[in-house]
C-alpha positions in Angstrom: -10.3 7.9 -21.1 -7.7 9.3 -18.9 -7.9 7.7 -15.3 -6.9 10.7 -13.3 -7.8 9.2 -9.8 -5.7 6.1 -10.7 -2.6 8.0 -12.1 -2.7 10.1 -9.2 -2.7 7.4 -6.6 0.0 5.0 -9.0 2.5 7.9 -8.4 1.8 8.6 -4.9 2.8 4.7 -4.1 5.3 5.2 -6.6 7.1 8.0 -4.0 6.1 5.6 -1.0 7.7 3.2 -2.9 10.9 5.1 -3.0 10.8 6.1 0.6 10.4 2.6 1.5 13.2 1.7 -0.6 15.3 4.6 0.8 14.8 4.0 4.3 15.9 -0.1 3.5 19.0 1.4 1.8 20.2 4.2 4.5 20.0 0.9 7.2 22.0 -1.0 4.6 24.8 1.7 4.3 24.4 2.2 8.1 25.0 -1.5 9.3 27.4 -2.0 6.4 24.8 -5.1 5.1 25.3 -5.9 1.8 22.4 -9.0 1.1 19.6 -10.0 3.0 19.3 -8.7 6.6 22.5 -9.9 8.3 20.6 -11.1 11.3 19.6 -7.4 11.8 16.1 -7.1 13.2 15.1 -3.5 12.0 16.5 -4.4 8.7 14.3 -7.2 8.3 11.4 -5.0 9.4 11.9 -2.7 7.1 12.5 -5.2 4.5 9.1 -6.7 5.1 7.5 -3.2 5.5 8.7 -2.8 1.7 7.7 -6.1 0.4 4.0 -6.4 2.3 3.6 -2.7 0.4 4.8 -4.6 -3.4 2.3 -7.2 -2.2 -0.8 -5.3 -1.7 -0.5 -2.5 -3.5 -1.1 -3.7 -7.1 -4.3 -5.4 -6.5 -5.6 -2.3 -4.9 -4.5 0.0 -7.6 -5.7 -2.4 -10.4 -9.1 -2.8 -8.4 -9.0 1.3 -8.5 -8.3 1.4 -12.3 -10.8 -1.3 -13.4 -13.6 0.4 -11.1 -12.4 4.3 -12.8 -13.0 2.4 -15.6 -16.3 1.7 -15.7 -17.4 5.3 -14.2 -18.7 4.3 -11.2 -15.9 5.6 -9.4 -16.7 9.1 -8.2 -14.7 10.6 -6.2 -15.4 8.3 -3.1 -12.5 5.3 -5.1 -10.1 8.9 -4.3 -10.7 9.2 -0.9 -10.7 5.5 -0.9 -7.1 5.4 -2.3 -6.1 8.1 0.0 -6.9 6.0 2.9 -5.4 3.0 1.3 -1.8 4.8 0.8 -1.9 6.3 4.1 -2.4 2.8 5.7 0.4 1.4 4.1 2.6 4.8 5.6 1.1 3.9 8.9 2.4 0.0 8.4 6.0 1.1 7.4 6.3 3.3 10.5 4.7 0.8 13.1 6.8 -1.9 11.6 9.8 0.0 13.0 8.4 -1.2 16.6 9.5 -4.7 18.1 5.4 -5.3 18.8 2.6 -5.3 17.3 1.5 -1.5 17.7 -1.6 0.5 16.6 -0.1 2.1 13.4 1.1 -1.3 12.1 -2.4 -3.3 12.7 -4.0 -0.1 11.8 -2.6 0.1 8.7 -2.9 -3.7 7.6 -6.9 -3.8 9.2 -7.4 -0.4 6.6 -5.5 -2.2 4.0 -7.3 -5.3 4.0 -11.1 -4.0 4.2 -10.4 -1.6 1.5 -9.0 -4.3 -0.7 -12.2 -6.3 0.2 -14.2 -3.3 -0.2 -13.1 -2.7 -3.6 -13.2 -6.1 -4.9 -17.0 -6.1 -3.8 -17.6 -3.1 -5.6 -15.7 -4.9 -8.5 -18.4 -7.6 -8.6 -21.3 -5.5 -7.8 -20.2 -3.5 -10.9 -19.3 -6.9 -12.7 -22.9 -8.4 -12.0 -25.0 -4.4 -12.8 -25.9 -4.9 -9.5 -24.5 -1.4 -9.3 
């Protein structure tokens, strides 16, 4: 069984992925900071921005997989991925802001009920409740 809605959304984080990595790098070359953040606040930000999107986005894309799997995935888990990677966009960009803006709780609220959305589907599925 090819997992086509999984595949799709693995290599659209993959190209987050390498955005978020990029705009960490560019700050690196710009503040001439070699390791760590050098006590530079937007560094660190995007740093974090970075790692929070390595933290949640396996689970999520795993959750996807596992659901596709069992073909009770439809085309809802796409949309559902959509929004997922789309949060975690809207996370990176507000965590460029010294508060706590809209785009960067936005994007963790949307990150964490579709992570617990998913996982409830998981064990719906798990029990054939669904």
């Amino acid at each position: 069984m090819i997992l086509q809605t999984t595949l799709s959304l693995a290599a659209a984080a993959a190209i987050i992925n390498l955005w978020l990595i990029y705009r960490v790098v560019r700050l690196r070359i710009s503040e001439s900071v070699l390791h760590g953040d050098a006590g530079k606040p937007l560094l660190m930000q995007r740093m974090r921005a970075h790692a929070n999107f390595i933290e949640n986005t396996p689970i999520v894309l795993i959750l996807i997989a596992a659901i596709e799997l069992t073909g009770k995935g439809g085309r809802w888990i796409a949309f559902v991925g959509a929004l997922f990677l789309l949060a975690r966009v809207a996370h990176a960009i507000g965590m460029d802001q010294t508060n706590a803006g809209p785009l960067r709780g936005g994007g963790m609220l949307v990150t964490m009920l579709v992570a617990a959305g998913l996982a409830a589907v998981a064990v719906l599925i798990a029990l054939g409740v669904i």
